[in-house]
C-alpha angles and dihedrals in degrees: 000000000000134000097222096233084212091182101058091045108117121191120250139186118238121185098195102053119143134188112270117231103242108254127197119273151187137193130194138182118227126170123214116195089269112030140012125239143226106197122184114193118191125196110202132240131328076255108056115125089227102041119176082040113126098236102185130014122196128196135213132182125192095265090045095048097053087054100042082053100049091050085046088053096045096043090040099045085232116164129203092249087058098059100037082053092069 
């Protein structure tokens, strides 16, 4: 399981990057006394030996989830119409 640190995420260049196959995936809100919390849990591929497994888990917190928004608007392009749109 990892708590995604946003703000200390720098940008890099990779040269061998693909094109990942979509897997199957859940989120879930849980509070805590002091914060709230996004989780997204993954699962893997059709071919895992352990299908139905959650394979990754990543964390969000309120904080964490403001930054990791604005760096997907700005890479993406992505404008606040757009997302109220939706």
């Amino acid at each position: 399981m990892a708590s995604i640190l946003v703000g200390q995420m720098q940008k890099v260049s990779k040269m061998n990057t693909n094109i990942h196959e979509p897997v199957a995936a859940d989120y879930s809100v849980f509070r805590t006394r002091d914060n709230t919390y996004f989780q997204i849990d993954t699962y893997g591929s059709a071919e895992r030996k352990m299908r139905g497994k959650c394979s990754q888990s990543i964390q969000f917190d309120r904080s964490s989830a403001i930054a990791l928004m604005r760096l997907l608007a700005r890479e993406l392009n992505i404008t606040l119409e757009e997302l109220i749109e939706g």
